[in-house]
PARO-919483 format. One record per atom (N, C-alpha, C): atom name; x, y, z. Coordinates in pm, 1 decimal, always signed. Last residue first. Layout:
REM PARO-919483
REC   torse         c1         c2         c3
REC      CA          X          Y          Z
...
REM end
This chain:
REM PARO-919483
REC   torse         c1         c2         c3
REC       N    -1371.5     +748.3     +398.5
REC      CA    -1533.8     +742.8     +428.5
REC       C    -1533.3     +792.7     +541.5
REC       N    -1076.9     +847.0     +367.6
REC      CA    -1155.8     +747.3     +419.1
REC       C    -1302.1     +827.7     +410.4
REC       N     -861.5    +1085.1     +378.6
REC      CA     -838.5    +1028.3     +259.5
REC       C    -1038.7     +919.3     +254.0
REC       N     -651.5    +1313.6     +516.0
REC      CA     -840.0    +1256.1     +550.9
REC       C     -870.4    +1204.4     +407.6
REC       N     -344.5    +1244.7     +426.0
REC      CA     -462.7    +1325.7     +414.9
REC       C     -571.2    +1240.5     +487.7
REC       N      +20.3    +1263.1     +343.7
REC      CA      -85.4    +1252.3     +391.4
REC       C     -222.5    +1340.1     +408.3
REC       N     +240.0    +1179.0      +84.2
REC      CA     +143.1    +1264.7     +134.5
REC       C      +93.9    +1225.8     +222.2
REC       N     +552.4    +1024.6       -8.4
REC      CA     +433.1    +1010.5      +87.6
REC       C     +368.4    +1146.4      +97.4
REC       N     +804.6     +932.0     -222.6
REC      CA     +731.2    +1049.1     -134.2
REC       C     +569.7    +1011.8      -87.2
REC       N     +983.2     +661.6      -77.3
REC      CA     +876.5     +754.9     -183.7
REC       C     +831.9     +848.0     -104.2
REC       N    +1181.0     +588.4     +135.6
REC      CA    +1171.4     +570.3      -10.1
REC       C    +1105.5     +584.9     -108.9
REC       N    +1103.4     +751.6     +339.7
REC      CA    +1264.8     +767.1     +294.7
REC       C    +1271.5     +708.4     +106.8
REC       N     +867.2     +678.2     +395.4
REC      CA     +879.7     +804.3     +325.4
REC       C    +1034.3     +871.1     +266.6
REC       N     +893.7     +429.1     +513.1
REC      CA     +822.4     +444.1     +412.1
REC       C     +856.2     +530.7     +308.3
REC       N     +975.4     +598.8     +770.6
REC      CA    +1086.7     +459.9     +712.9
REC       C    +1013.6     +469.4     +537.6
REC       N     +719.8     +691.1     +830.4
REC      CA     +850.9     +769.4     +843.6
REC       C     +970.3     +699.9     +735.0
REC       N     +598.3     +441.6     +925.8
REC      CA     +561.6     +524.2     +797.1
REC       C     +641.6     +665.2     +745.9
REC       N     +798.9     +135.8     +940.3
REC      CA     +723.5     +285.1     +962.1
REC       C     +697.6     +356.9     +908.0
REC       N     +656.2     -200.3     +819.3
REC      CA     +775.1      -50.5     +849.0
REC       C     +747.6      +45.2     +881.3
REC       N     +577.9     -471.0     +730.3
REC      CA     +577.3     -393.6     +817.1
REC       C     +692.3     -315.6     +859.7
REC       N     +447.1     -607.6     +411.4
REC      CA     +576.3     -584.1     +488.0
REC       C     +538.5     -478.6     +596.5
REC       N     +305.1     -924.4     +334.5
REC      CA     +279.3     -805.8     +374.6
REC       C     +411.7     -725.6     +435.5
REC       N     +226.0    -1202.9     +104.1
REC      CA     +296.6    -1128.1     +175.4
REC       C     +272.5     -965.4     +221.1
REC       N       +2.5    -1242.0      -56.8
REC      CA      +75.6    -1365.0      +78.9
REC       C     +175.8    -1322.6     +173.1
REC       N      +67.4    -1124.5     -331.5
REC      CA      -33.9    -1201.1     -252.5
REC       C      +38.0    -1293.9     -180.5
REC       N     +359.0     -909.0     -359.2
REC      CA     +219.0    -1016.7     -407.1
REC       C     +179.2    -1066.4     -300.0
REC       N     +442.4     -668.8     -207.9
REC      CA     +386.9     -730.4     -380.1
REC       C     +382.8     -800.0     -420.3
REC       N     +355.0     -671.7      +56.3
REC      CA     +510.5     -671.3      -18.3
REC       C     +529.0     -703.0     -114.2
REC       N     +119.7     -417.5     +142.3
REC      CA     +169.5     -504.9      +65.0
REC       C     +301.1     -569.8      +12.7
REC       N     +193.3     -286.2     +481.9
REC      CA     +108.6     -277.2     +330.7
REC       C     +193.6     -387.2     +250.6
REC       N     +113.4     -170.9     +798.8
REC      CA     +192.3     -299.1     +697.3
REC       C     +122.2     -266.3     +523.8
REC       N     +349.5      +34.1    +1020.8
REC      CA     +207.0      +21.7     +949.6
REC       C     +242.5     -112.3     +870.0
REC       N     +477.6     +159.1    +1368.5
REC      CA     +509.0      +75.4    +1202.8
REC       C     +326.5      +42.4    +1188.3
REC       N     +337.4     +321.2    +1523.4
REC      CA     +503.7     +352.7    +1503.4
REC       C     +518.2     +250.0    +1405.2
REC       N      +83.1     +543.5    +1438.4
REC      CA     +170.9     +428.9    +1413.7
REC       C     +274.6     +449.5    +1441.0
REC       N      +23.1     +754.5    +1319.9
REC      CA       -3.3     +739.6    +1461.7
REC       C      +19.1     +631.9    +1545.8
REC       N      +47.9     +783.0    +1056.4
REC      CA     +123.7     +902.6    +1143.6
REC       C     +118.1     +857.6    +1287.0
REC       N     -205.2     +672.7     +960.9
REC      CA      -73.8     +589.1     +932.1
REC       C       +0.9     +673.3    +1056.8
REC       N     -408.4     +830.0     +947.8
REC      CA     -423.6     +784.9    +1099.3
REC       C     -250.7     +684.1    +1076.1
REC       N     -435.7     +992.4     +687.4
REC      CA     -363.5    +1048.4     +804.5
REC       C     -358.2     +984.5     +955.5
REC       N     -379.6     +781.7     +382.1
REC      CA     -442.9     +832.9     +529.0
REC       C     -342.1     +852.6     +630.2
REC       N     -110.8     +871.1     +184.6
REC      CA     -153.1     +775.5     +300.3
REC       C     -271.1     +854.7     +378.3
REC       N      -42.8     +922.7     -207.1
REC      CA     -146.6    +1003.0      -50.2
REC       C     -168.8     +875.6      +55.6
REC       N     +157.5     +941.2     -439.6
REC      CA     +112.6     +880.3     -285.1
REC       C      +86.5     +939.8     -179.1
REC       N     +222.4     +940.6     -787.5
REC      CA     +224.6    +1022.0     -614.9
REC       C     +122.9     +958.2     -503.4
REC       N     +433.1     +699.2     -877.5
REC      CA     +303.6     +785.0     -882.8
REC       C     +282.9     +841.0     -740.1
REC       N     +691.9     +565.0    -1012.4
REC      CA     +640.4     +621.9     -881.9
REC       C     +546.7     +752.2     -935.9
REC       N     +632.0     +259.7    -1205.2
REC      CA     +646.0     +394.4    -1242.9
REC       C     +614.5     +449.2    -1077.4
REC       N     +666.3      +71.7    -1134.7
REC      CA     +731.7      +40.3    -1235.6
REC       C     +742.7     +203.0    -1315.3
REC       N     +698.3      +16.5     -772.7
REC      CA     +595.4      +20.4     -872.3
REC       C     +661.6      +45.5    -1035.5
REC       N     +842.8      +31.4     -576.0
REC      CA     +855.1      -42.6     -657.6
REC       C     +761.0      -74.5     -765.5
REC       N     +577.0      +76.2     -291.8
REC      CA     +727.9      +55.0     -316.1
REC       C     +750.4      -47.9     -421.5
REC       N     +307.1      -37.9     -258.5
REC      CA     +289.1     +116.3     -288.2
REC       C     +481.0     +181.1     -354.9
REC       N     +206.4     -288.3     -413.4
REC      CA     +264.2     -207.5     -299.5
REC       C     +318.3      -57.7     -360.5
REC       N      -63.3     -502.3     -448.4
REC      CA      -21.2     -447.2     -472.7
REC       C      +60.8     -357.2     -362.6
REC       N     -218.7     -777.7     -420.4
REC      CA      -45.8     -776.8     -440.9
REC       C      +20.4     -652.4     -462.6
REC       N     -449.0     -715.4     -560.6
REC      CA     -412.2     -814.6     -420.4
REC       C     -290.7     -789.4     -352.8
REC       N     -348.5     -743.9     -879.6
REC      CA     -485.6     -674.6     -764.1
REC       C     -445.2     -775.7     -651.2
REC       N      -27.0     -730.2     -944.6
REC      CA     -149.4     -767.6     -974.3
REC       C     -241.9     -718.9     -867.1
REC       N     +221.6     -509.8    -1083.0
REC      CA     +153.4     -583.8     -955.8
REC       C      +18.8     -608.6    -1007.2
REC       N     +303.4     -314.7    -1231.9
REC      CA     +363.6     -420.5    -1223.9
REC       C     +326.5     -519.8    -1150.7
REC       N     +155.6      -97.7    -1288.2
REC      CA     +251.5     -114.4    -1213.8
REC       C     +336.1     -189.1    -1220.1
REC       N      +35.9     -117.5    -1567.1
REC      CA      +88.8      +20.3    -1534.2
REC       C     +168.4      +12.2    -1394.4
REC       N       -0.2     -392.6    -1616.0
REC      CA      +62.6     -327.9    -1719.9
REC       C      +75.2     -182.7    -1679.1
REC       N     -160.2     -405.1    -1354.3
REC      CA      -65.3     -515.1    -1386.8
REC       C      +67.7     -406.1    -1488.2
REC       N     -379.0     -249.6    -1393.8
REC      CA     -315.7     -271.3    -1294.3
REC       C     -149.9     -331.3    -1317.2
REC       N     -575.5     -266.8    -1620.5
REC      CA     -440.8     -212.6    -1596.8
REC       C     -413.5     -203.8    -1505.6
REC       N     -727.2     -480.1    -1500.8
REC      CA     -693.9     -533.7    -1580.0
REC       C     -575.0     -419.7    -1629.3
REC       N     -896.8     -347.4    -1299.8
REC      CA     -796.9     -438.7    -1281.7
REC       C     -754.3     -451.3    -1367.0
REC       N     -935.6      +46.4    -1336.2
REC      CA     -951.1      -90.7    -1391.3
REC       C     -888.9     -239.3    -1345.5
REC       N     -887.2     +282.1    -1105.6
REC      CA     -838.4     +171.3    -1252.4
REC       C     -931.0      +62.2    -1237.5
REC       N    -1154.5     +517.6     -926.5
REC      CA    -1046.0     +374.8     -914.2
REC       C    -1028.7     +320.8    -1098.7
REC       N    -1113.4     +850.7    -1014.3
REC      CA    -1183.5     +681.0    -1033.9
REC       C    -1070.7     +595.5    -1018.1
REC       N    -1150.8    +1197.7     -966.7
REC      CA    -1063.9    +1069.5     -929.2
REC       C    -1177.1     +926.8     -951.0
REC       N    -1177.1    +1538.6    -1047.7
REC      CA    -1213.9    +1416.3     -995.9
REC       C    -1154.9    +1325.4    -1024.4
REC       N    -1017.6    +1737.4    -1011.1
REC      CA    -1173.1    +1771.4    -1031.5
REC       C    -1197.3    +1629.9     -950.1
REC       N     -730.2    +1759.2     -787.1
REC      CA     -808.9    +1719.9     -889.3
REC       C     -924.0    +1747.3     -869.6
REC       N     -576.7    +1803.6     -579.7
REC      CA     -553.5    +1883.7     -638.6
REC       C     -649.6    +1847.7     -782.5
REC       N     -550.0    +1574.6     -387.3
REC      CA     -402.7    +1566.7     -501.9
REC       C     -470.7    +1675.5     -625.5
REC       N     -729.1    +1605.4     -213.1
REC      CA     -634.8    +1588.8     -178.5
REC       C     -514.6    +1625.2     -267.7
REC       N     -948.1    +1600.7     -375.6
REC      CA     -899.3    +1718.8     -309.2
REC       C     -751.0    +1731.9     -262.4
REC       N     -991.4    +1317.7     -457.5
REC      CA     -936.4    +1422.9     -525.6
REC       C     -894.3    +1525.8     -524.2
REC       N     -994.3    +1250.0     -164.8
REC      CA     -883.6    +1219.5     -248.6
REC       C     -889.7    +1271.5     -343.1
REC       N    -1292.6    +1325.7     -184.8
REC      CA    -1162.8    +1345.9       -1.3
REC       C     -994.9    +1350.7      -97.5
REC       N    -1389.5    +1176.2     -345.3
REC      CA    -1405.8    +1310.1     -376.9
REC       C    -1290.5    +1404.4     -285.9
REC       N    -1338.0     +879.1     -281.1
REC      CA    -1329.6     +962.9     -421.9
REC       C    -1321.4    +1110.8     -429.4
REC       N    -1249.0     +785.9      +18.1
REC      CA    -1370.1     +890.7      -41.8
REC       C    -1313.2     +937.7     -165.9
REC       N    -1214.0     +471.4      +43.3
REC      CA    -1152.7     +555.2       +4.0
REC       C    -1244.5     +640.8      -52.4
REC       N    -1244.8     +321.7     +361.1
REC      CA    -1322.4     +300.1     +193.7
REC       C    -1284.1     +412.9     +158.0
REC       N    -1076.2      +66.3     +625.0
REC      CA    -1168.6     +161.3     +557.1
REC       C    -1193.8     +183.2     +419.3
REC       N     -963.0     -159.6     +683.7
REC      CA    -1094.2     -187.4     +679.4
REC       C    -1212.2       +8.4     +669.3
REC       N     -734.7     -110.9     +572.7
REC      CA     -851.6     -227.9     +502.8
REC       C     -939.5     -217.3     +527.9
REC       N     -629.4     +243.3     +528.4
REC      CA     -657.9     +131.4     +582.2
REC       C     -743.3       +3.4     +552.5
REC       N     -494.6     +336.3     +219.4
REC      CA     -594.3     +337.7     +320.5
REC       C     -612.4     +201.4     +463.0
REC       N     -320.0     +476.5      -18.8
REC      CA     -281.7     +396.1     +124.4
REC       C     -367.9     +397.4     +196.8
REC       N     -307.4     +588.9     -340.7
REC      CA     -397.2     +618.0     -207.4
REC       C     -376.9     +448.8     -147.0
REC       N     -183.8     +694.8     -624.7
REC      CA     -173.4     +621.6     -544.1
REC       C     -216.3     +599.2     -428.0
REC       N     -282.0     +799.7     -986.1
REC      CA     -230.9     +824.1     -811.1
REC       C     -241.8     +766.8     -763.8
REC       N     -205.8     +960.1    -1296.9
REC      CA     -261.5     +862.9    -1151.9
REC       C     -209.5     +861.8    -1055.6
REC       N     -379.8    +1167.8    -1485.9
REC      CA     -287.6    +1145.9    -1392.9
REC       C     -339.2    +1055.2    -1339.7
REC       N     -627.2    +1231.5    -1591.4
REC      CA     -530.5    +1130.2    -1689.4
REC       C     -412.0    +1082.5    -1597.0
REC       N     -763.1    +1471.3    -1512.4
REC      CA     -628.4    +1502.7    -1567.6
REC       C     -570.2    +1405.8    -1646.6
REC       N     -889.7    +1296.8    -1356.6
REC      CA     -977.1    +1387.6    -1450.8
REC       C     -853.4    +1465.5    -1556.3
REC       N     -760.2    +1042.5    -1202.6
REC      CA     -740.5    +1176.4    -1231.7
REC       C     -857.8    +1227.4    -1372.0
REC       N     -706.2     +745.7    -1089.4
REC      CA     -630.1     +792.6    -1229.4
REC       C     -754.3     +893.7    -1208.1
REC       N     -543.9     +503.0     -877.0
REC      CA     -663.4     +616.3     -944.7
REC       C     -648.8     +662.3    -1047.4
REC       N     -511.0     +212.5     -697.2
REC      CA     -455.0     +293.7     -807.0
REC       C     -555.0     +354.3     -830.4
REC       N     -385.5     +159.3     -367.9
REC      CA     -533.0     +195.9     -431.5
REC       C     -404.8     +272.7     -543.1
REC       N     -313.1      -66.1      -35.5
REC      CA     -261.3      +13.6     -188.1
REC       C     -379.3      +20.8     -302.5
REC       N     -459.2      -93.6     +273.1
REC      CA     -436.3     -108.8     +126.6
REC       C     -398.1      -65.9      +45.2
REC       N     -293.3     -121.6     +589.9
REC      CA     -310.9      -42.0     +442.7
REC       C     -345.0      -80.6     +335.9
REC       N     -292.5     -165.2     +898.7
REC      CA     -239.8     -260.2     +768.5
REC       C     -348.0     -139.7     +656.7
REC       N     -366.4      -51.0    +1108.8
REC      CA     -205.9      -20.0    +1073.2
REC       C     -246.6     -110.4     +978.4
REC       N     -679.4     -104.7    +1138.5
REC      CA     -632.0       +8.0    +1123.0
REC       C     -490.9      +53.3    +1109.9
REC       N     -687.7     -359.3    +1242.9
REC      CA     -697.6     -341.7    +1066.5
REC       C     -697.3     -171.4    +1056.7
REC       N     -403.4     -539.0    +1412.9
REC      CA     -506.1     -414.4    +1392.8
REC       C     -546.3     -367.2    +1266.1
REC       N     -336.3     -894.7    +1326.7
REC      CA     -336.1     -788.5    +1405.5
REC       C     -425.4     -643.9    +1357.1
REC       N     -356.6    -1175.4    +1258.1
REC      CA     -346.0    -1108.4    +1439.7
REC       C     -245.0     -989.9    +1442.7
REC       N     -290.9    -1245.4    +1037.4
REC      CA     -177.3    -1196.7    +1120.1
REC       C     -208.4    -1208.3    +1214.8
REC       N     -564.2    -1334.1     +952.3
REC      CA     -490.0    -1411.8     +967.5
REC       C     -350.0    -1390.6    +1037.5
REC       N     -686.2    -1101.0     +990.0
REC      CA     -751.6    -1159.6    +1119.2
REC       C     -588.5    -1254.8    +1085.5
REC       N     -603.6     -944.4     +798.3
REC      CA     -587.6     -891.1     +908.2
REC       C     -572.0     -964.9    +1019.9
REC       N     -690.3    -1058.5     +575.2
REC      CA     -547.6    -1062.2     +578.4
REC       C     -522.8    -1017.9     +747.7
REC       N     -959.7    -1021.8     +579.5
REC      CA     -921.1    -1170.6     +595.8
REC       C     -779.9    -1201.1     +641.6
REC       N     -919.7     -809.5     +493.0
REC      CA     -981.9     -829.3     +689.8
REC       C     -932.8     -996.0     +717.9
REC       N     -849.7     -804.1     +291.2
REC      CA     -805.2     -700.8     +367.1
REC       C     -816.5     -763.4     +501.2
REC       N     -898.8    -1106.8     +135.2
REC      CA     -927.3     -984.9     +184.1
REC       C     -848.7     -908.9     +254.3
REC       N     -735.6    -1366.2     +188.8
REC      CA     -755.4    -1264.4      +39.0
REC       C     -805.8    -1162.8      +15.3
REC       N     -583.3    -1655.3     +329.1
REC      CA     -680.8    -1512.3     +354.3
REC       C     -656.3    -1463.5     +140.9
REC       N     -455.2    -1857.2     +285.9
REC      CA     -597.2    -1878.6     +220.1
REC       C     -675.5    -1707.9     +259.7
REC       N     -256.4    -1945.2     +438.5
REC      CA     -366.8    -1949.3     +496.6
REC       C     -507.9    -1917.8     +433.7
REC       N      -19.8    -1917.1     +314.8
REC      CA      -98.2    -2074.0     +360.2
REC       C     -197.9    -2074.1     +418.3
REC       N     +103.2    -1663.8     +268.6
REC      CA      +51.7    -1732.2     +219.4
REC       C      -43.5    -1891.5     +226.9
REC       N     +151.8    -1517.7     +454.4
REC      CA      +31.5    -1512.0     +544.5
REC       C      -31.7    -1602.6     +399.8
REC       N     +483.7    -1394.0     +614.6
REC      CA     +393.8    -1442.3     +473.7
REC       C     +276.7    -1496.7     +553.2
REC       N     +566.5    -1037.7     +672.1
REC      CA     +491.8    -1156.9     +693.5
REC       C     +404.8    -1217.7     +601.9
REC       N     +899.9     -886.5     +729.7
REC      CA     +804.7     -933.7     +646.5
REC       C     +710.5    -1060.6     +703.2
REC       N    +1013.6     -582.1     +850.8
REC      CA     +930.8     -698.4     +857.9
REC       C     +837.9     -725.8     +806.3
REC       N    +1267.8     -331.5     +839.2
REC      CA    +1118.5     -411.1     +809.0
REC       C    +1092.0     -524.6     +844.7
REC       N    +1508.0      -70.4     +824.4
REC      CA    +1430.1     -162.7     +868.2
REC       C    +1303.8     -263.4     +877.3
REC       N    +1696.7      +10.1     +535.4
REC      CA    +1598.9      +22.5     +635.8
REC       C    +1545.3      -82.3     +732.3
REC       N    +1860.5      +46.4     +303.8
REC      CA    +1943.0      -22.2     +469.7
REC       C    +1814.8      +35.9     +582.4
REC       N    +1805.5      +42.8      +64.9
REC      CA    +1781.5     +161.7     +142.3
REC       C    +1835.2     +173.6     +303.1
REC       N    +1770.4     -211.6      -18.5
REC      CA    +1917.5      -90.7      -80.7
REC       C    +1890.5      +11.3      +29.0
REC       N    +1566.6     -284.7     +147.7
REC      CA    +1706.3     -321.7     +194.1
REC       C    +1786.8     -231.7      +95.8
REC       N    +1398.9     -198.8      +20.5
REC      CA    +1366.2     -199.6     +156.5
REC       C    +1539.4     -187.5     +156.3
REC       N    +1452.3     -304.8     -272.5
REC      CA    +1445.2     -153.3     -242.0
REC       C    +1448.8     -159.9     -109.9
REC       N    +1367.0     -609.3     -162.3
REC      CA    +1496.3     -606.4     -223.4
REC       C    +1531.4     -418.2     -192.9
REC       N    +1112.9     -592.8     -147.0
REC      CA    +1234.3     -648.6      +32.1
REC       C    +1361.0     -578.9      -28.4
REC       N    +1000.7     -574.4     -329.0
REC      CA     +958.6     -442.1     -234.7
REC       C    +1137.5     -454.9     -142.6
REC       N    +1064.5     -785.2     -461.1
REC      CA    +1150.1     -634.7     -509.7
REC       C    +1139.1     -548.8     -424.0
REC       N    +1103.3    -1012.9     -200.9
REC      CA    +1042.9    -1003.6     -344.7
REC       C    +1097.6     -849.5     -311.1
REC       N    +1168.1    -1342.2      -96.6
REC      CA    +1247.8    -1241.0     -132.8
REC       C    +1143.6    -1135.6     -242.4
REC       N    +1039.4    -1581.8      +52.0
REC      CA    +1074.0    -1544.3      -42.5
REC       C    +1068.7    -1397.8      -36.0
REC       N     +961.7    -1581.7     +405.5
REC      CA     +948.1    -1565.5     +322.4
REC       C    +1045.2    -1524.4     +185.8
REC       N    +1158.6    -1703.5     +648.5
REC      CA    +1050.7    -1789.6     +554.6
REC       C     +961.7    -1684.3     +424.5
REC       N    +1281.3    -1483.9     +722.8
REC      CA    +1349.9    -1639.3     +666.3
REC       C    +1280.8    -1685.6     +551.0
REC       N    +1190.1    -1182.3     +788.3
REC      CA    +1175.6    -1320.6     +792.8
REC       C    +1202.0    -1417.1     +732.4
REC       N    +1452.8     -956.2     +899.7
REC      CA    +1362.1    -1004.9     +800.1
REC       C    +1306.3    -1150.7     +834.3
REC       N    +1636.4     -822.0    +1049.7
REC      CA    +1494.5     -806.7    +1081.4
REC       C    +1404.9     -876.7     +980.3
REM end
């Protein structure tokens, strides 16, 4: 089930120890770089493609939030969610040095540390969703069931 043409990266590599199913799409040549940009260039629904969101906690904890692209992650929806006062998006610049992924590129599989992971609750309504295959240009599509074999997944009313 994989695609040829794209290079191999760690998400594909865990995908596969796990003998799951996926699909990868590179969407590098086209210059998208947004969420929507990434959307239009697949052709397809910006409600199954996900963005990966790092937070970090009134606690110091961080966390992980799966939203759709073309929705906006309620700070306050998501702190409830994972049991916190309050929640702020990171910094770009730790991004990199606390996952391993750069801004753009980020996936919620294979992170360098597994931080807990809240998906919006419209992922569930999907029979496959796409989120990042860690880096820019690539996206992997799997189910969100399939997802949850290899991290733990929450779900919640996470969105604006």
């Amino acid at each position: 089930m994989k695609n040829k043409k794209a290079e191999k990266t760690n998400v594909m590599r865990i995908i596969e120890q796990h003998k799951l199913p996926y699909e990868s799409h590179d969407y590098s040549s086209t210059g998208a770089i947004s969420g929507m940009e990434v959307v239009e260039a697949l052709g397809q629904e910006p409600g199954r493609m996900f963005k990966t969101l790092v937070t970090q906690g009134a606690s110091k904890t961080y966390y992980v939030f799966m939203v759709p692209v073309n929705g906006e992650l309620d700070l306050k929806k998501a702190a409830k969610a994972v049991g916190e006062k309050s929640i702020a998006m990171i910094k770009s610049k730790e991004l990199l040095p606390l996952t391993g992924y750069i801004h753009g590129g980020c996936s919620p599989i294979g992170m360098k540390k597994q931080f807990r992971t809240t998906i919006h609750q419209t992922a569930d309504g999907y029979d496959t969703i796409m989120f990042s295959g860690g880096k820019i240009g690539c996206q992997i599509e799997m189910s969100p069931d399939d997802l949850r074999k290899i991290i733990k997944v929450d779900s919640a009313g996470i969105i604006v």
